[in-house]
N, C-alpha and C positions, 0 to 999 in steps of 0.2 A: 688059761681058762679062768684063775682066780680073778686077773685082767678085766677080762671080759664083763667077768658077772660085776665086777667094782663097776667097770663104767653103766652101765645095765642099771643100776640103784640109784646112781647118780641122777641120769636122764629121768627115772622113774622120778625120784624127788623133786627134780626141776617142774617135770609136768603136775605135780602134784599143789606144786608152790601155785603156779601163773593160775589152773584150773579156781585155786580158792583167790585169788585175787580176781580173777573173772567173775566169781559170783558174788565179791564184796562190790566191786562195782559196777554191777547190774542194776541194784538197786538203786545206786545213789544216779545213776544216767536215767531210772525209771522215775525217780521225786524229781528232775531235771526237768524230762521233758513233760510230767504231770503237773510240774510250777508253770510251768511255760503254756501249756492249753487253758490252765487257769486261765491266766490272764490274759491271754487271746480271747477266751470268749468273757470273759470280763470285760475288754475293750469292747467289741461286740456289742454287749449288754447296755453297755453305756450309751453307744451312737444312738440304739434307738429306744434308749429311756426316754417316759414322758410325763410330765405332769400338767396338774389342770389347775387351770387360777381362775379367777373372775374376775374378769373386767366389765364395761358400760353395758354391755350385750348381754351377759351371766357365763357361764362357765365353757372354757376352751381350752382342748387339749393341744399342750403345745411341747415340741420335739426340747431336749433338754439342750442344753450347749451346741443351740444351733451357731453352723457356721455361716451360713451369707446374712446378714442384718442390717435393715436401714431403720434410722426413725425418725420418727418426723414430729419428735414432742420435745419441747424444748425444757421439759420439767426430766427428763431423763440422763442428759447428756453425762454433766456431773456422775452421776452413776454407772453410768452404761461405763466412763473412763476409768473410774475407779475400779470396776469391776474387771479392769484389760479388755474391751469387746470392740474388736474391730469394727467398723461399719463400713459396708460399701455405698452408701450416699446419703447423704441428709441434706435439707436447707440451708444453707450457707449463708446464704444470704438474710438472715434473721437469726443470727447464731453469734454470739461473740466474739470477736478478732484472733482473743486471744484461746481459743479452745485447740487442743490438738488434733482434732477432726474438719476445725478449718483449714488447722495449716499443713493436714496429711493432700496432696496433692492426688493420693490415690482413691479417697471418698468423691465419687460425684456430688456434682452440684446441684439441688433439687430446685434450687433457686429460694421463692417466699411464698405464704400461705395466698399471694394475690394472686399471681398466676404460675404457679406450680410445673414443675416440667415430668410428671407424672412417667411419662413415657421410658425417663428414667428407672424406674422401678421396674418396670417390666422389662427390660434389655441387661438387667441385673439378677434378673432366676432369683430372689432372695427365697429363705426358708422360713424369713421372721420378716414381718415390716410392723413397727410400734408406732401409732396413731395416736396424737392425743392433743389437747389445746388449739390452737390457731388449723390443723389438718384433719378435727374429727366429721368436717361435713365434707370432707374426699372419701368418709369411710368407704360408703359401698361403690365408689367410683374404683377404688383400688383391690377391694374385692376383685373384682372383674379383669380388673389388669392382670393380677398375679393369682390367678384361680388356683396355681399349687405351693401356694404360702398361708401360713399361715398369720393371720390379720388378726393384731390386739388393739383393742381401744381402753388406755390408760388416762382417758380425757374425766376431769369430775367438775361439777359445775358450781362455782361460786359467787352465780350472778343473785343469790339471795331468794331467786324464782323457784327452788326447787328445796324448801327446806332452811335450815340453817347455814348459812355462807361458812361460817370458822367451821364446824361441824367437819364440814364436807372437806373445809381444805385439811384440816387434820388428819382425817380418816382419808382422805384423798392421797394425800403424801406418807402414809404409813406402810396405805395397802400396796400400791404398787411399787413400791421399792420392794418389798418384802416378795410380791413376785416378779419381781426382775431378780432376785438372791436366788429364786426358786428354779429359776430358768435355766440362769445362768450357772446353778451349784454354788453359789457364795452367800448362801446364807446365815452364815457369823458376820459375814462385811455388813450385809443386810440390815441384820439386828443391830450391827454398829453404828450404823447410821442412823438408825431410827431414835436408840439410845439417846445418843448425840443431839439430835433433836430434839425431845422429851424433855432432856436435862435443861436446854435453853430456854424450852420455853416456859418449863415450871421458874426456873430462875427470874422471868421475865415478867410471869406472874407475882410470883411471890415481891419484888420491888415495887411492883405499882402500887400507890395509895390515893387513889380515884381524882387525880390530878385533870384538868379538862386536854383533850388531845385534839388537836386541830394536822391535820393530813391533806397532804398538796404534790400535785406533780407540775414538775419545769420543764417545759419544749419550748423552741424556738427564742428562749431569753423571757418566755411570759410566764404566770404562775397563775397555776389553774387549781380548784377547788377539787379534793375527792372525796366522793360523801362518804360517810357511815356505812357498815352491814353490806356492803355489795361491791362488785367490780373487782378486779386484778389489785394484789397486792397489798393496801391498806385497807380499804373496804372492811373485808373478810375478818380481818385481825380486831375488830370495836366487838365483834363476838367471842373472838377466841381471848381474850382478855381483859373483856367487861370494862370497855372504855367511855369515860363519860365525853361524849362529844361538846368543840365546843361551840359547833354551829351545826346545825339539823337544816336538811332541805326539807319542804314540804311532804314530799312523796315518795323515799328511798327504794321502793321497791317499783319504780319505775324506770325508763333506760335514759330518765335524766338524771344526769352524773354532776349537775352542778357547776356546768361553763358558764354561766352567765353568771357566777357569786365573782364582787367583784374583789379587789386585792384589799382595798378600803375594810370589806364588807368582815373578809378573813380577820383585819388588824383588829376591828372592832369586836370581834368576840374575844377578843384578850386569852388567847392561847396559854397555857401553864409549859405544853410541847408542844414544837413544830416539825411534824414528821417529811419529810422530803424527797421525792425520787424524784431520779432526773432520768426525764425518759433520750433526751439525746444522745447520752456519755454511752449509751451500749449500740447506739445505730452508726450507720454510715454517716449521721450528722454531726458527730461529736466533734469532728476537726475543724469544723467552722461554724458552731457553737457555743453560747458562750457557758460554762458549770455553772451547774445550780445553785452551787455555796455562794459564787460570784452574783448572781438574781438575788439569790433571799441574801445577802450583807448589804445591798446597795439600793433593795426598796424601801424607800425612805418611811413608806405607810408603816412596816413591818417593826422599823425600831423600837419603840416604843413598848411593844407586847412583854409579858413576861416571861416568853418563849424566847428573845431575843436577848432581852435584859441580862439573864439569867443564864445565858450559853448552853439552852436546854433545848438543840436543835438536833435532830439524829436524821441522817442523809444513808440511805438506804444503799447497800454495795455496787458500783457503778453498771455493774450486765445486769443490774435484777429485772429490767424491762425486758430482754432476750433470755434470761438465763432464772427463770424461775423454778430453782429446783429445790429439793429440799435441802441441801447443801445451803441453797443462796440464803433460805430463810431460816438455817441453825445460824448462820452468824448474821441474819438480821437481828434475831432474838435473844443475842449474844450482848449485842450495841445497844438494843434495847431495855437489856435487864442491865446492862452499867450506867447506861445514863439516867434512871429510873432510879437509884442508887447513890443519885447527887443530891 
């Protein structure tokens, strides 16, 4: 009997033991599976968070880290890659060689802003398609196509017709990076890049000492005149830098750009800077081509200038014709404030 009742306390104890171990970890399976619906509906939360930017239109609510994305702005790309963002098609064909969305075989090819193969976007269901520069007068064509995406236009105009040309491109290149951090949730990259910008260009300022700046583009082996205040690229920048020109066309705010200034005409205003872009080196024409450094050393007109004399030439980064992003024009503004600095 004594037996008995010994094993009887035993059993009792055991059951007594597992009982409070059951209820020590009840809890910790109940903060378990309470961690765990967390952040299921956290993910959840996420998919369909949204926020609102403004772009050319005013304000659009757009789905956070969406996943299908084309774009067709050639001022984003740099970004959009920095940021990790896949795309399922862009223009290829007016895109740099070397970008990795050319050489992803899985981005369609949208082709160029001349005849566009549009059809592609819509056989793509995107969520996001970003419109801007050489594609913003597809805008409401592509509306139409893709009626359940959402359509941004990041296009800002620095033809000098609407305002201040530097103005625009500054605040142009600030704002939409800044909502593309917003979109995409990378908003310290965002800020980083803007920074990075900011910094170049105060730098860029700060070395100028109102030196005359004569600005030219190289196609086809010929060197063409680019005015003051208006147009892609240098234009814009005689504002954002208070540059003293050192040849003026009659009527800058008209859509003559100054083809007919001849190379003579250039050498004759005796340049202090000769600023350069060579619009071939980023197209399919560059491999049979010949560089622009190669054009401006061997125009005999050119020698002469103090721009020449003086090895005061700054040639602008070889994609900036295709790849006008703010990336291109922090280290335009880089090359800028050093050679300014001689």
């Amino acid at each position: 009997m004594k037996k008995n009742f010994k094993a009887i306390t035993i059993m009792a104890s055991a059951l007594l033991l597992l009982t409070a171990c059951a209820k020590n970890e009840a809890p910790a399976n109940a903060n378990a599976k309470a961690n765990a619906q967390t952040e299921t509906n956290e993910a959840k939360a996420s998919s369909t968070d949204t926020v609102t930017i403004t772009d050319v239109h005013g304000e659009v609510e757009v789905k956070k880290n969406p996943e299908k994305v084309i774009s067709l702005d050639n001022r984003t790309y740099d970004t959009l890659e920095a940021f990790g963002v896949k795309l399922l098609a862009a223009p290829k064909d007016v895109m740099p060689s070397e970008s990795s969305y050319v050489k992803d075989e899985s981005v369609e090819n949208i082709g160029n802003h001349r005849e566009p193969n549009l059809e592609v976007l819509a056989a793509a269901d995107p969520d996001l398609v970003i419109v801007g520069q050489r594609f913003v007068k597809y805008y409401d064509d592509i509306k139409k196509l893709v009626p359940n995406a959402t359509v941004i236009d990041l296009g800002f105009d620095v033809s000098g017709k609407e305002g201040n040309a530097g103005e625009s491109l500054l605040a142009g290149f600030t704002d939409s990076t800044l909502a593309l951090g917003e979109i995409f949730d990378k908003q310290n990259e965002a800020e980083k890049i803007v920074s990075d910008f900011q910094d170049a260009l105060a730098g860029a300022k700060e070395n100028y000492n109102g030196e005359k700046i004569m600005s030219v583009v190289v196609s086809g082996g010929e060197i063409g005149f680019s005015a003051p205040h208006s147009g892609r690229v240098w234009g814009p920048l005689y504002d954002v830098f208070d540059w003293t020109p050192a040849l003026e066309i009659a009527d800058s705010s008209s859509d003559h750009k100054g083809d007919d200034v001849s190379v003579e005409a250039i050498a004759d205003s005796n340049p202090d800077y000769l600023l350069v872009l060579d619009r071939d080196a980023a197209t399919s024409d560059a491999a049979t081509s010949k560089p622009a450094k190669d054009v401006i050393e061997n125009a005999q007109a050119l020698q002469n200038t103090n721009a020449i004399k003086n090895g005061k030439v700054v040639y602008a980064p070889n994609d900036t014709y295709t790849n006008e992003s703010i990336q291109t024009f922090t280290e335009l503004f880089n090359e800028l404030k050093d050679a300014f600095s001689k």
